[in-house]
Backbone as numpy.savetxt, mean C-alpha at the origin, in Angstrom:
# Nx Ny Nz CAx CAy CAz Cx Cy Cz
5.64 -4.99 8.37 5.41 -6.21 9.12 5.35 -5.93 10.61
6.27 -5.36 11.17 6.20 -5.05 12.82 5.43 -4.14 12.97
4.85 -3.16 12.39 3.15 -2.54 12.55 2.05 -3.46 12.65
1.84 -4.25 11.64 0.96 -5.25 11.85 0.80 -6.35 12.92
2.40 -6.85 13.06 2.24 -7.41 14.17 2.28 -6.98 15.68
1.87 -5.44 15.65 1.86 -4.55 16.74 0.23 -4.76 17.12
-1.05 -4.76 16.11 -2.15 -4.81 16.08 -2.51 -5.92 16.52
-3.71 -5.80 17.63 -4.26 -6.72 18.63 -5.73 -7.44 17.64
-5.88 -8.55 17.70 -7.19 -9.22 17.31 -7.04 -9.18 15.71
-5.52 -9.50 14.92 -5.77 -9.18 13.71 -5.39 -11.20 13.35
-6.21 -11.59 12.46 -6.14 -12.93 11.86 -6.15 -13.28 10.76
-6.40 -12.22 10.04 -6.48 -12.15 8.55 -6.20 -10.72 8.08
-4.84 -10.93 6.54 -3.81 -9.97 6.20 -4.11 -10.09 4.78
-4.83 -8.91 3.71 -4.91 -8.92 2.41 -3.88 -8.02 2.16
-2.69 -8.65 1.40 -2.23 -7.42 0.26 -2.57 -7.35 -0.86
-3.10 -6.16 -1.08 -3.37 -5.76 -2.59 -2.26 -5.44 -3.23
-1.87 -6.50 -4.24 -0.48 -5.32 -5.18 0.24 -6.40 -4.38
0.29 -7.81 -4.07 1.20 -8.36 -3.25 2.44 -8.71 -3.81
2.68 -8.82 -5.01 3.57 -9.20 -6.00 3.68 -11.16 -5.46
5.06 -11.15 -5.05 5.21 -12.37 -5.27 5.04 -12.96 -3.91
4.38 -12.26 -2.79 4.06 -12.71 -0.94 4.75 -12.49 -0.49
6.07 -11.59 -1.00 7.11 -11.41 0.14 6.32 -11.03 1.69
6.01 -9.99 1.57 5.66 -9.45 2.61 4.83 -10.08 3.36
4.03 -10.98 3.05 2.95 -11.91 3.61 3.35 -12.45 4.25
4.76 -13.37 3.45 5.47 -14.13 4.04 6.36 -13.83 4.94
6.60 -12.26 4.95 7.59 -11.78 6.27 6.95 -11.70 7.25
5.42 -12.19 7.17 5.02 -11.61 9.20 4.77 -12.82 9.47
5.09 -14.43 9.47 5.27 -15.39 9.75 3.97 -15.84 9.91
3.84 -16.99 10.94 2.74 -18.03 10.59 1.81 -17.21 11.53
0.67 -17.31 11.75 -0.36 -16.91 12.66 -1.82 -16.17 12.16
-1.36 -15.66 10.68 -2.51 -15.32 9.75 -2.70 -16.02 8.54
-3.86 -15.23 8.65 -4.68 -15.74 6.84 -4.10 -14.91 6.49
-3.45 -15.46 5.07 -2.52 -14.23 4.17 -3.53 -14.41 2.61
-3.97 -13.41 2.59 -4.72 -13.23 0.84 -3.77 -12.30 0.22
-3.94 -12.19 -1.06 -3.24 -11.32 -1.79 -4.11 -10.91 -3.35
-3.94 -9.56 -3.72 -4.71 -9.50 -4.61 -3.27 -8.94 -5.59
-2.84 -9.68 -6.26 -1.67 -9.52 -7.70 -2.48 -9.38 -8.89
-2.02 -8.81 -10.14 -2.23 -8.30 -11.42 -1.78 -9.29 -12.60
-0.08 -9.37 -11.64 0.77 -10.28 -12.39 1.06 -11.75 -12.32
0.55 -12.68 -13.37 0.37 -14.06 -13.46 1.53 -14.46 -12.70
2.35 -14.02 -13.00 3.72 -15.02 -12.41 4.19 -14.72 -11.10
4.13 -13.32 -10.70 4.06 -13.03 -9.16 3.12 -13.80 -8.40
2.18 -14.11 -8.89 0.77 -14.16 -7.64 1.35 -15.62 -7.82
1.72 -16.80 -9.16 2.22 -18.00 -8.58 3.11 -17.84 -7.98
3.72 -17.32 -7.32 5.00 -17.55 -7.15 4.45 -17.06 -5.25
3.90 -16.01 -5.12 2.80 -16.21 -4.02 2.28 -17.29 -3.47
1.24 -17.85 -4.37 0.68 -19.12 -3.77 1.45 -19.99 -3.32
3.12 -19.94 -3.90 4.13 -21.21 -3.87 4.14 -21.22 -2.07
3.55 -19.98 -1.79 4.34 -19.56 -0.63 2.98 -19.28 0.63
1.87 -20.17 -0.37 0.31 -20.21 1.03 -0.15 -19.57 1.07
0.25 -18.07 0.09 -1.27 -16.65 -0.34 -2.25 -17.72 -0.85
-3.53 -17.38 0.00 -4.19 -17.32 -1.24 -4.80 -16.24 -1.84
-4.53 -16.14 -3.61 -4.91 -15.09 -4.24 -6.35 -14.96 -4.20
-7.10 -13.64 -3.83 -8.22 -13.30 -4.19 -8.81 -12.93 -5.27
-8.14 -12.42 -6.32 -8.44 -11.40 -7.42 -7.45 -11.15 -7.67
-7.33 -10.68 -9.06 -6.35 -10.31 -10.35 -5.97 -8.64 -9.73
-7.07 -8.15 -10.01 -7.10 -6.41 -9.61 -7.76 -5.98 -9.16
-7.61 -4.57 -7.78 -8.69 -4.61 -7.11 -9.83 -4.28 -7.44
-10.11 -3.84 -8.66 -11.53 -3.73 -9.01 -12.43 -4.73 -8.60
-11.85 -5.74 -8.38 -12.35 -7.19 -8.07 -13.10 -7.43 -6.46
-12.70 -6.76 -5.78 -12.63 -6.30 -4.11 -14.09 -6.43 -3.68
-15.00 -5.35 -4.62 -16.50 -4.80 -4.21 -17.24 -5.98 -3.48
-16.84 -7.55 -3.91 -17.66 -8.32 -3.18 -16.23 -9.52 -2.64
-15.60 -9.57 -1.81 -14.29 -10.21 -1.45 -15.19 -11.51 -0.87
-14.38 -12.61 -1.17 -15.26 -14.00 -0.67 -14.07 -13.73 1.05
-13.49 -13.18 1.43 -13.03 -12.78 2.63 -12.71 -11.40 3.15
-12.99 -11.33 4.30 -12.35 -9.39 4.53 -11.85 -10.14 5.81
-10.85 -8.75 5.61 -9.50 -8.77 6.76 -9.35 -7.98 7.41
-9.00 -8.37 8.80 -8.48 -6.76 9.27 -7.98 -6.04 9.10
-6.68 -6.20 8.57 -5.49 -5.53 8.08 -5.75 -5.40 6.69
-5.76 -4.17 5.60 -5.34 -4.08 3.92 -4.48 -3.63 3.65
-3.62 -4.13 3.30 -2.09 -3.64 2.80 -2.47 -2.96 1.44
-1.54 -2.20 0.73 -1.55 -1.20 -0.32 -0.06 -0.72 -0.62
0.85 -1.51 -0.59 2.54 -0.68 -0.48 2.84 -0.84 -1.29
3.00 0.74 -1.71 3.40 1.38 -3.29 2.36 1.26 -4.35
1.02 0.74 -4.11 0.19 0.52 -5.09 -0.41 1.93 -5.42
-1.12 2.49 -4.60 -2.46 3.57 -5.11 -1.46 4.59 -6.13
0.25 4.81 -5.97 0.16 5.73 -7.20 0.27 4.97 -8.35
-0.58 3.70 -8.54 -0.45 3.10 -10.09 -1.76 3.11 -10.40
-2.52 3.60 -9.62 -4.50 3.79 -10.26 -4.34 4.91 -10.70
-5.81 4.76 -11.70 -6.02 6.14 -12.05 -6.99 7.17 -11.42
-6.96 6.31 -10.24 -8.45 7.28 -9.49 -8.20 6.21 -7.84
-7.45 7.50 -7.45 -6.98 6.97 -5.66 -8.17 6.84 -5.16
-8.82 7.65 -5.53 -10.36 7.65 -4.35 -10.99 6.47 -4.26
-11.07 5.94 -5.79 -12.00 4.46 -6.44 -11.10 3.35 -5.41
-9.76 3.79 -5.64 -9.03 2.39 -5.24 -9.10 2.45 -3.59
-8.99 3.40 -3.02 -9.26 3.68 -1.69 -10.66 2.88 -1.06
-11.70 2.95 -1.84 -13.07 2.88 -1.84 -13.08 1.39 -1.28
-12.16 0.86 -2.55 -12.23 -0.56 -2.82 -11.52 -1.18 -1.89
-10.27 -0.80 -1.11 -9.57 -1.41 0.26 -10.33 -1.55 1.18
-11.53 -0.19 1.52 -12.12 -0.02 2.89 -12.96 -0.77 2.65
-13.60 -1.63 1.47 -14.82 -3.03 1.25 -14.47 -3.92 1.88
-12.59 -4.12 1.49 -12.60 -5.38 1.84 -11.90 -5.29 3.16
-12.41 -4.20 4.17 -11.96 -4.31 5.37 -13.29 -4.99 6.63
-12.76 -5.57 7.12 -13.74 -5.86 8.37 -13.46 -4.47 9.40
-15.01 -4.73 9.63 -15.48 -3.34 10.52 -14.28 -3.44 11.73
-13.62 -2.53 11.93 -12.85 -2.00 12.97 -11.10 -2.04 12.66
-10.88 -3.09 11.33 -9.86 -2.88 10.69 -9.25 -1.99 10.66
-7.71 -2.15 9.88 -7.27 -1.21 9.34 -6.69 -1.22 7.90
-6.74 0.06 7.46 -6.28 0.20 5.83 -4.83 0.64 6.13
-3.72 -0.02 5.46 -2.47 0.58 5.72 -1.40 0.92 4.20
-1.63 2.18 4.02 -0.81 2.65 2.40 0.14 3.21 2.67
1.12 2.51 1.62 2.53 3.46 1.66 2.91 4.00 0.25
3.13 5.20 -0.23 3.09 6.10 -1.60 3.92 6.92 -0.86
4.59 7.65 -2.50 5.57 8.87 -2.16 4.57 10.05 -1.97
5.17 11.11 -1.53 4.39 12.31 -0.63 4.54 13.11 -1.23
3.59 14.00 -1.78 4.17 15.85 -2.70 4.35 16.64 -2.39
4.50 16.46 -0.49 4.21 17.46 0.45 6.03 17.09 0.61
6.86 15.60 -0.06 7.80 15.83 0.91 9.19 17.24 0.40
9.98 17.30 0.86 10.70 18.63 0.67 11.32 18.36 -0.63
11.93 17.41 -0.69 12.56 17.08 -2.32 11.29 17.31 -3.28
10.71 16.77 -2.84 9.29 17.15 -4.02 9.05 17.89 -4.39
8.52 19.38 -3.31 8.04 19.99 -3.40 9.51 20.88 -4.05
10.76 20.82 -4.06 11.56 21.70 -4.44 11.99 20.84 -5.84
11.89 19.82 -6.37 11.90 19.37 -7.88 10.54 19.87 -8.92
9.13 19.47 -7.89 7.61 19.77 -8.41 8.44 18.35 -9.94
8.11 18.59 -10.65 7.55 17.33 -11.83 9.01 17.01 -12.46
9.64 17.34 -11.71 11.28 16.77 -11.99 11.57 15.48 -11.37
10.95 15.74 -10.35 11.27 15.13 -8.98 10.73 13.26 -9.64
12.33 12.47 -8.76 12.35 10.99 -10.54 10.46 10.30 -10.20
10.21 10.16 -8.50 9.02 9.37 -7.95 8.16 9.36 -9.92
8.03 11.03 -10.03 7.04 11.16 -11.29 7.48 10.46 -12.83
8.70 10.20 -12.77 8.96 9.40 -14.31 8.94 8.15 -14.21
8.31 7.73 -13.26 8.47 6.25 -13.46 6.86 6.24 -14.50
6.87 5.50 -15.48 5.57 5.21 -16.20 4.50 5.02 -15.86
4.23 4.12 -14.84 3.63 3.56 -14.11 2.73 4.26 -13.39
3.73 5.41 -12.53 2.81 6.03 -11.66 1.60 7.51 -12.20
0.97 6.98 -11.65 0.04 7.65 -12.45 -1.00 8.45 -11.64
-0.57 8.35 -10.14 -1.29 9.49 -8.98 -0.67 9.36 -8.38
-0.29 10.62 -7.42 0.11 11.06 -6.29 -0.67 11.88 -5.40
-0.08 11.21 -4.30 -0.92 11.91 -2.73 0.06 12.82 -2.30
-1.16 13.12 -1.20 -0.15 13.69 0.03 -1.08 13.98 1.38
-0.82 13.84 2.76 -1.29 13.91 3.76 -2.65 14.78 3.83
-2.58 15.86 3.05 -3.79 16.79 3.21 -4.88 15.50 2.04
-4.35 14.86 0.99 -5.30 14.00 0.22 -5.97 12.67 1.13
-4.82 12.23 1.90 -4.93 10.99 3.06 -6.10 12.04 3.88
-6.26 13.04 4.45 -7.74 13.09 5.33 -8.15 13.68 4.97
-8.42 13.75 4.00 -10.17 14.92 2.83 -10.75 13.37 2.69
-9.87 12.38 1.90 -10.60 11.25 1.41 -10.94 10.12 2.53
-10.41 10.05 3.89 -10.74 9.32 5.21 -12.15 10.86 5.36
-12.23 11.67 5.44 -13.29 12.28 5.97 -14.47 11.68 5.18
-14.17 12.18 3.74 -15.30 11.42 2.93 -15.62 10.61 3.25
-15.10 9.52 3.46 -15.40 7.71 3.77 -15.83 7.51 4.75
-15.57 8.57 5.42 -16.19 8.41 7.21 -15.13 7.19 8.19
-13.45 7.77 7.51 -12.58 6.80 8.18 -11.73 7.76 9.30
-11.41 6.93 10.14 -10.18 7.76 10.79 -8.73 7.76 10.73
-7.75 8.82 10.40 -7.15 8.56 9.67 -5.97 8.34 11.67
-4.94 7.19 11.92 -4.75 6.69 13.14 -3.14 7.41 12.89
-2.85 7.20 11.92 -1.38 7.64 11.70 -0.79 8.06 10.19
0.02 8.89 10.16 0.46 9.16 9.16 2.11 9.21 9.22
2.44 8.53 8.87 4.04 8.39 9.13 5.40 8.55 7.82
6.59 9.46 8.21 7.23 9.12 6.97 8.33 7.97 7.27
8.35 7.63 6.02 9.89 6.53 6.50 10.78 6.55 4.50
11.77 5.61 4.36 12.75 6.03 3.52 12.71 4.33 3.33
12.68 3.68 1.81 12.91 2.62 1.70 14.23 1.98 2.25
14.89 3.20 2.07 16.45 3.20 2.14 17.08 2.67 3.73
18.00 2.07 4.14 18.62 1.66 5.22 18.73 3.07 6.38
18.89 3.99 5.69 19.62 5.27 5.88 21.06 5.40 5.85
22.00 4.87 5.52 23.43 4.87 5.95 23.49 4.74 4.10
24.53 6.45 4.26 24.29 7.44 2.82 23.41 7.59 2.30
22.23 8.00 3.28 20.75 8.99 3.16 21.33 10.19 2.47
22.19 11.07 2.36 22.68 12.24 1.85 23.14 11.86 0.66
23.50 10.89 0.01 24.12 10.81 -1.24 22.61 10.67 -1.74
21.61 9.63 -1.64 20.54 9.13 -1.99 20.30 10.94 -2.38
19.62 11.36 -1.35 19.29 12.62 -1.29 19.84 13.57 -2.13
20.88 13.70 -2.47 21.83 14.91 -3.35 21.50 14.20 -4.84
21.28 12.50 -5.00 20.85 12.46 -6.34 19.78 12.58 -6.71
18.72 12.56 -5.91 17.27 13.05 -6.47 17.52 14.86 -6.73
18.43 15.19 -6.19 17.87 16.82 -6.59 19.25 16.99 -8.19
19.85 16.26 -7.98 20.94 16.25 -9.30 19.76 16.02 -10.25
């Protein structure tokens, strides 16, 4: 939310994968909030809250009856089966000069790379691709995007970051 509301000339905010608008609803009044949900009861529970839903799934995107500046994506692309397709499909529904903004776990990060397919990010069912920074600009080169930032952060508060930490490698 305070990234977005860091961005100058932005008036319209799609999350893809919005679940139930939290997040829509955390950057307060001043945008168009769309949302593209999967799940019937999330996306009402969205609208309760002034999304309006665009589409079920983003396959739906290729022709958006709106584009936004901003495309949200948090935690979605490792539940496709083809990041590139779903990537494809954010930068449609961006207006020219936008931005695409994804947040996914990293294979590059150190727990990762020292678990490799232990590591829990991979047992969740669900996920079904993973990135990592060198994948974020091969696939912005392809697209002919620029990639503005790449940042890490921790869902977590940080306060007993080390316990968190000692149980992913347990």
């Amino acid at each position: 939310a305070k990234l977005v509301s860091s961005l100058l000339g932005v008036k319209c905010v799609l999350d893809v994968g919005c679940f139930d608008g939290r997040l829509l609803d955390h950057l307060g009044s001043g945008y168009e909030k769309l949302g593209v949900e999967i799940h019937k009861r999330a996306a009402e529970k969205a609208r309760e809250k002034g999304i309006v839903i665009i589409a079920d799934d983003f396959t739906e995107l290729g022709s958006p009856p709106k584009v936004a500046e901003v495309v949200l994506a948090i935690d979605v692309i490792e539940h496709t089966y083809d990041p590139m397709l779903f990537l494809t499909e954010l930068v449609h529904a961006t207006a020219p000069g936008g931005y695409v903004i994804i947040t996914t776990g990293n294979t590059d990060s150190a727990t990762w790379r020292l678990m490799g397919s232990r590591y829990w990010y991979c047992h969740v069912a669900e996920h079904l691709s993973f990135i990592n920074p060198a994948w974020v600009r091969r696939a912005a080169n392809h697209l002919g995007l620029e990639v503005v930032s790449l940042q890490q952060f921790s869902h977590e508060d940080g306060r007993g970051k080390w316990r968190i930490q000692l149980r992913e490698i347990i």
